[in-house]
C-alpha positions as CSV (number, residue, x, y, z in Angstrom):
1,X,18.6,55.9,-42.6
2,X,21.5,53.8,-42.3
3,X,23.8,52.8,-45.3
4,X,22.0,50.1,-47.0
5,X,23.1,46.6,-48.5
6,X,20.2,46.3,-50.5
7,X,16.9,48.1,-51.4
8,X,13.8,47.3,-53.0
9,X,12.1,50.0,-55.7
10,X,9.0,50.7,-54.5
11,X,6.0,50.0,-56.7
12,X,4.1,53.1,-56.8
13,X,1.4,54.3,-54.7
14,X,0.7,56.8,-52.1
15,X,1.9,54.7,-48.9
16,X,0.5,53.7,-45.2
17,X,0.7,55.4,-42.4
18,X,4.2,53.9,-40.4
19,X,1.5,52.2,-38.1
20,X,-0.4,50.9,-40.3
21,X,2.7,49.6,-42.1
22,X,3.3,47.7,-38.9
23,X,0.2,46.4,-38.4
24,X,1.3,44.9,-42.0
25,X,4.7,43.5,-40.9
26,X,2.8,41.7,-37.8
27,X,0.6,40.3,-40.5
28,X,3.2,39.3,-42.4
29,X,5.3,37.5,-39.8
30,X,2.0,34.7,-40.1
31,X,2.5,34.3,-43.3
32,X,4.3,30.8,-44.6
33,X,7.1,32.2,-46.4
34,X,7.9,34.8,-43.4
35,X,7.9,31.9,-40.7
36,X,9.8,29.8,-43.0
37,X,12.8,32.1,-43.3
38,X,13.0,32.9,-39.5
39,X,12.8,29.2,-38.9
40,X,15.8,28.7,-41.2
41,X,17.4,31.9,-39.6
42,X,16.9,30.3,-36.6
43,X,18.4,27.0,-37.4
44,X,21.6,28.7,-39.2
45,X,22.2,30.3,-35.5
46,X,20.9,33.9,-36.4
47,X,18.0,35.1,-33.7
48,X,15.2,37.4,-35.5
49,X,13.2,38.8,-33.3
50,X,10.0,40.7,-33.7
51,X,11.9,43.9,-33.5
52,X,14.0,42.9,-36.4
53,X,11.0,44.7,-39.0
54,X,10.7,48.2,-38.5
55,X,8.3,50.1,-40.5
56,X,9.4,53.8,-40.6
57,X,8.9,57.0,-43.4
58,X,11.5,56.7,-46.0
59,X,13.1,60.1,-47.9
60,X,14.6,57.3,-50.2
61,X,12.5,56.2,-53.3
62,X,13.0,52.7,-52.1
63,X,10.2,50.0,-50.5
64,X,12.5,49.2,-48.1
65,X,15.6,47.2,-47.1
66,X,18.2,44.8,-45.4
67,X,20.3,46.8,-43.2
68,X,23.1,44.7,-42.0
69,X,23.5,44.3,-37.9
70,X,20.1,46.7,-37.6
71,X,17.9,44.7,-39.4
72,X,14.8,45.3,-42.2
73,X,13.2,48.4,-42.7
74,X,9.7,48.7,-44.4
75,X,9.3,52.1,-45.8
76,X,5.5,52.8,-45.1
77,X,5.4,55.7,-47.5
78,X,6.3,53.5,-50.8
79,X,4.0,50.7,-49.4
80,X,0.3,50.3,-50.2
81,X,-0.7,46.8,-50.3
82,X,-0.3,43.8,-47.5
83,X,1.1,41.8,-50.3
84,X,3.9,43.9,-50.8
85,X,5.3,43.8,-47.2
86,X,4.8,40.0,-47.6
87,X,7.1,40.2,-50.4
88,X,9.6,42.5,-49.6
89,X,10.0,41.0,-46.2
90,X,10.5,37.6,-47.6
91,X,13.5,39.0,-50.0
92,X,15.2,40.9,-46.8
93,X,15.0,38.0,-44.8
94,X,16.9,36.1,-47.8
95,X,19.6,39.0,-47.8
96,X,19.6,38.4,-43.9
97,X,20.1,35.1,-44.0
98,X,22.4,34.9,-46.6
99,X,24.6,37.2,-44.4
100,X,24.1,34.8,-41.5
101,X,24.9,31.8,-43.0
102,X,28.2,33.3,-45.2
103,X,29.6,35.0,-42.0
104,X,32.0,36.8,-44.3
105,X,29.7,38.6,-46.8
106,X,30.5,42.1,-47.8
107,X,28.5,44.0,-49.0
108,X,31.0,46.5,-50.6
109,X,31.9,43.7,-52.8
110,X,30.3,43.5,-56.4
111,X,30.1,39.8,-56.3
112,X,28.9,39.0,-53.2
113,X,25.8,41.6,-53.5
114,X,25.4,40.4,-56.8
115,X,24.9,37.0,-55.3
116,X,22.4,37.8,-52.5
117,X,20.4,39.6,-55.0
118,X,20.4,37.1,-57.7
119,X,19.1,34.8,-54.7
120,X,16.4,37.1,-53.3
121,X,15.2,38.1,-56.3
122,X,14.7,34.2,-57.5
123,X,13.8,33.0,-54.4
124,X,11.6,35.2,-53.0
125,X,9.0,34.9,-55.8
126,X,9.9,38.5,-56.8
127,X,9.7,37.8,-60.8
128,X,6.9,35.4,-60.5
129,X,4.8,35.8,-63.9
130,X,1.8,37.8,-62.8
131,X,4.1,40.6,-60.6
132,X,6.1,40.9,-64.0
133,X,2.3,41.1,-65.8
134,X,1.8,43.8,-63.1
135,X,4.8,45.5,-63.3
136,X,4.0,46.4,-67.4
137,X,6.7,43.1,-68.3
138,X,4.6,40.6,-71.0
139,X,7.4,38.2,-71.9
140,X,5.7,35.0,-71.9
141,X,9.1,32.5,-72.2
142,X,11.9,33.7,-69.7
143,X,10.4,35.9,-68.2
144,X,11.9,34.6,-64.7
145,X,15.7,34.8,-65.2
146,X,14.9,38.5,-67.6
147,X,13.3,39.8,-64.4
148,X,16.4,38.9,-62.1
149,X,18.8,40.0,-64.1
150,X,17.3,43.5,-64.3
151,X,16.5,43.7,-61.0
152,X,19.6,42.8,-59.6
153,X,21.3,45.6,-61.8
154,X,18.9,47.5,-60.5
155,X,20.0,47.1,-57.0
156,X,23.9,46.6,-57.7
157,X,23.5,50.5,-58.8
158,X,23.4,51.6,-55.7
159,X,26.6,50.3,-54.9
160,X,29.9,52.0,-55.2
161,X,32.1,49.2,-56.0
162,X,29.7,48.0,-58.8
163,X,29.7,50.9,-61.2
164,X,29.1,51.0,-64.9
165,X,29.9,47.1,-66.3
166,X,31.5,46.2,-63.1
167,X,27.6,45.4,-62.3
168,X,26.5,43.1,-65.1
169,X,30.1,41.5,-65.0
170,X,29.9,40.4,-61.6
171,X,26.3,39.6,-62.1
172,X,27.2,37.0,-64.5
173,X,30.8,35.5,-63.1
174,X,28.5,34.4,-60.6
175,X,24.9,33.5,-62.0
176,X,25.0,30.0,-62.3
177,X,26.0,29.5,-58.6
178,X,23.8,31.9,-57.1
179,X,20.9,31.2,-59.4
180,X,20.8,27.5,-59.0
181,X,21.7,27.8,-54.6
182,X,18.3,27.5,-53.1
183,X,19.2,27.0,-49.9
184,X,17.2,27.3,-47.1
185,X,14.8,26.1,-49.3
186,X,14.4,22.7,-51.7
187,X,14.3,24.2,-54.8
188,X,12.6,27.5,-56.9
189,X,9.2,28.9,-55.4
């Protein structure tokens, strides 16, 4: 697979056939979230096609990912449930159109990941109560901001330029903006 701006952890499980994990992604382009962001893709003057989800067997322990100029990869093999596509196509499509509507993101640099996953991971609905219930996380009072802050460490890991406490500083030089842009949409899911 190609290098990767961003992947997701997968969640567990045994997988889906890579058919049957596109049968999910056709589901999943129906879905409101889904048709919102390629509306707002749309409108920011960045085309996603069907052929933009590909669902393919991953050697990576990852769900999936953005891939930037290919587009979003489902891994079929970490992926059990149609709710997880659903999910983890709704934070691509935020990396995506984060990408389309900066025009100069890089993804090599700390800060600018850092954003786009502060972003996906708030927006998308990732660290939504019950997913953190599921996920073995009880915090009752904030929970939401915990979850995106270890997440997006999570994620910034992968990346060279974010090693060690270059992660968490970047991370929080630019919280406030990122956390509090919720553009395409009106506000917080």
């Amino acid at each position: 697979m190609a290098k990767k701006a961003h992947a997701t952890p997968p969640s567990g499980g045994g997988g889906v056939t890579v058919e049957e994990c596109q049968r999910m992604i056709r589901r999943s382009l129906g879905t409101p979230k889904v048709k919102a962001m390629r509306e707002h893709m749309e409108k920011a003057g960045c085309r996603v096609g069907d052929n933009f989800f590909k669902a393919v067997n991953c050697k990576q322990r990852i769900a999936g990912g953005y891939l930037p100029g290919v587009g979003i990869v489902i891994c079929s093999n970490a992926i059990t449930f149609q709710d997880e596509v659903n999910q983890l196509m709704t934070h691509e499509l935020i990396h995506a159109y984060d990408e389309c509507r900066a025009k100069n993101l890089d993804w090599t640099n700390c800060a600018h990941h850092a954003c786009s996953e502060i972003r996906a991971n708030h927006l998308s609905g990732d660290c939504h109560f019950l997913r953190e219930l599921l996920r073995g996380h009880m915090k009752i009072k904030g929970h939401e901001q915990e979850c995106v802050k270890r997440r997006v460490l999570q994620s910034l890991k992968a990346n060279p330029r974010c090693a060690g406490a270059a992660a968490k500083n970047c991370m929080e030089a630019v919280w406030d903006v990122c956390y509090n842009d919720t553009k395409p949409f009106a506000g917080a899911p």
